[in-house]
C-alpha positions as CSV (number, residue, x, y, z in Angstrom):
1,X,33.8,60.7,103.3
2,X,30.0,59.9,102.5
3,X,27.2,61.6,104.2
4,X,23.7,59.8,104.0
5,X,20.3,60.8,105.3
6,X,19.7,58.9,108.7
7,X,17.0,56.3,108.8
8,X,16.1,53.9,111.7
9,X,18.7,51.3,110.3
10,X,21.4,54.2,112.3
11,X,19.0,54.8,115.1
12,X,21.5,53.8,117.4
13,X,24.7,55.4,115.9
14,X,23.2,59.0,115.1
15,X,21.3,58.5,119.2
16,X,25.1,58.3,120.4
17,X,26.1,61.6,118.8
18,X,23.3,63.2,120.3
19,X,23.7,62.4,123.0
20,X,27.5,63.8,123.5
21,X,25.9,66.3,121.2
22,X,24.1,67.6,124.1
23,X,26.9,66.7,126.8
24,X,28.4,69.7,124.8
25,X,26.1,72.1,125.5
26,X,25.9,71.4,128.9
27,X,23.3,68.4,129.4
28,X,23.7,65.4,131.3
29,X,23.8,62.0,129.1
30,X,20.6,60.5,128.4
31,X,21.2,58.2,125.9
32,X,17.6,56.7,125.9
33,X,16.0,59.9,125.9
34,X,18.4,60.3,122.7
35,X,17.0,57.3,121.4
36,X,13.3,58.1,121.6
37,X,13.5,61.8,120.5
38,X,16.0,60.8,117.4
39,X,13.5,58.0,116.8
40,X,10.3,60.1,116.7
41,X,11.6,62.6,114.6
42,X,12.2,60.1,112.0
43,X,8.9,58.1,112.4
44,X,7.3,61.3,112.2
45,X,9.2,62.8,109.6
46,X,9.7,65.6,112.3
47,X,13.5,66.3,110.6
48,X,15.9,65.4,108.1
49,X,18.8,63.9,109.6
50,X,22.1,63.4,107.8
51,X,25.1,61.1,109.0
52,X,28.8,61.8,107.8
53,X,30.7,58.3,107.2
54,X,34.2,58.6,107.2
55,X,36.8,56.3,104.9
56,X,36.0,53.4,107.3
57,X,32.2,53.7,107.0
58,X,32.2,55.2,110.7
59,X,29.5,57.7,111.4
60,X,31.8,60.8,112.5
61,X,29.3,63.5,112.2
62,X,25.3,64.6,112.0
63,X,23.6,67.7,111.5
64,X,19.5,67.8,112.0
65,X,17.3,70.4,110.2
66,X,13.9,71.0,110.6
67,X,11.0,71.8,108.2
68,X,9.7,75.5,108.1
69,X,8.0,77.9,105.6
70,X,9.1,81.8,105.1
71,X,5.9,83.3,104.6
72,X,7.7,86.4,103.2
73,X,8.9,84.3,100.1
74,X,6.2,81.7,100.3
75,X,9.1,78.7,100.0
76,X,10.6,76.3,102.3
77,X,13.4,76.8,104.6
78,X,15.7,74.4,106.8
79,X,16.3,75.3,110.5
80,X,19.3,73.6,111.3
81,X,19.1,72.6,114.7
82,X,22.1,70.3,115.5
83,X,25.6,69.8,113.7
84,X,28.0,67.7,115.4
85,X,31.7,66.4,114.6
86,X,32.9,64.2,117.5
87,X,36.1,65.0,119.0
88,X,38.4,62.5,117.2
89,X,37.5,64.2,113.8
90,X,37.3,67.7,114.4
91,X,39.8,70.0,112.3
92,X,39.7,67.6,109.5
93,X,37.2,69.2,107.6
94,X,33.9,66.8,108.1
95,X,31.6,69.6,109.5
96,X,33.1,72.1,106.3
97,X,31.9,69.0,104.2
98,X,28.4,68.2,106.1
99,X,27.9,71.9,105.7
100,X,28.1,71.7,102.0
101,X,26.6,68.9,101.5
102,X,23.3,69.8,103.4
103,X,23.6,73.5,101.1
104,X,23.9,71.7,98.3
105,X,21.1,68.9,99.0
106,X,18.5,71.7,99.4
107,X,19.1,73.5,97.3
108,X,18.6,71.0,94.8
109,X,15.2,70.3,96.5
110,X,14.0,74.0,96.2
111,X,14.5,75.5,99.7
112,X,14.3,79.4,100.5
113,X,17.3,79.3,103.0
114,X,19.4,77.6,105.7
115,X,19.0,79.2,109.4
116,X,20.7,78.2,112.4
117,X,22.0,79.1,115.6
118,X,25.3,78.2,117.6
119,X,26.0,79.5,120.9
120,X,27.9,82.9,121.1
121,X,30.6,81.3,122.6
122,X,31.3,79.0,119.9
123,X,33.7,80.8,117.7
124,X,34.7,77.5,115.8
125,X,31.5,76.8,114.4
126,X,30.9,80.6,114.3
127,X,34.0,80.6,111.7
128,X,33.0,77.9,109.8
129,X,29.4,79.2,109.1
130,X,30.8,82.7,108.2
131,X,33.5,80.7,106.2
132,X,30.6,79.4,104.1
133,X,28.7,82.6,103.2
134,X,26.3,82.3,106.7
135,X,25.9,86.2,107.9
136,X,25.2,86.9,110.9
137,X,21.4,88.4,111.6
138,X,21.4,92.2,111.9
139,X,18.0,92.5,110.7
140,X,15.7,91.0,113.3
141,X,15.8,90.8,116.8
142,X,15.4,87.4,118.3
143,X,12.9,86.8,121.6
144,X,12.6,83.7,123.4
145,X,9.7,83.1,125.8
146,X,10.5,79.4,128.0
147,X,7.6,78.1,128.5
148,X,6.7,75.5,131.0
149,X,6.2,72.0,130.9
150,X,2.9,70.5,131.6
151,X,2.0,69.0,134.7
């Protein structure tokens, strides 16, 4: 396995696990909605997207981070936004490998921390994170306000 950091030369492969990325949690496919979002967030340096290339040199997994800044500890930190193993490789340890491989990559670059999110009822991933020395937050409570799009 061989993870690199996405550029637009994979725009098309990373767009297509996105895209069942999101089919996941419950959106319907849009594929060239994928497309545009994946390619602005590159363009614009928006996120740091990493691909997971199995023996065959097949993208099988991606995770997404976004840039943020802990004012507490006045350093970086990495919101990971999106990890993904499609179907034919999960249980054969590529998101355990992505995983480390982000930790390790930012760590190297400085960052604070890694944060994420995964739905409560995703005890898989829920293992895997606590697997890895991810705790849960007990510290802060978490509010959401959805705000609506303009007209």
């Amino acid at each position: 396995m061989q993870v690199i950091p996405c550029t637009e030369a994979q725009l098309d492969v990373v767009s297509a696990l996105f895209n069942d990325y999101r089919i996941f949690y419950g959106q319907p496919s849009d594929l060239p909605g994928c497309r545009a979002f994946i390619q602005q967030n590159l363009r614009q340096k928006r996120a740091r997207i990493f691909l997971l290339l199995d023996d065959q040199g097949q993208a099988v997994a991606f995770s997404q981070l976004y840039p943020a800044v802990c004012s507490i500890s006045m350093r970086p930190y990495y919101y990971l936004s999106d990890l993904y193993t499609q179907p034919s490789s999960r249980k054969s340890g590529c998101a355990r490998y992505l995983m480390n491989h982000i930790t390790a990559h930012f760590t190297a670059e400085g960052a604070q921390r890694l944060t994420l999110d995964t739905a409560a009822t995703n005890r898989i991933a829920q293992g895997l994170y606590e697997s890895l020395g991810y705790e849960r937050e007990e510290v802060y409570v978490t509010y959401h306000q959805v705000l609506q799009a303009p007209a």
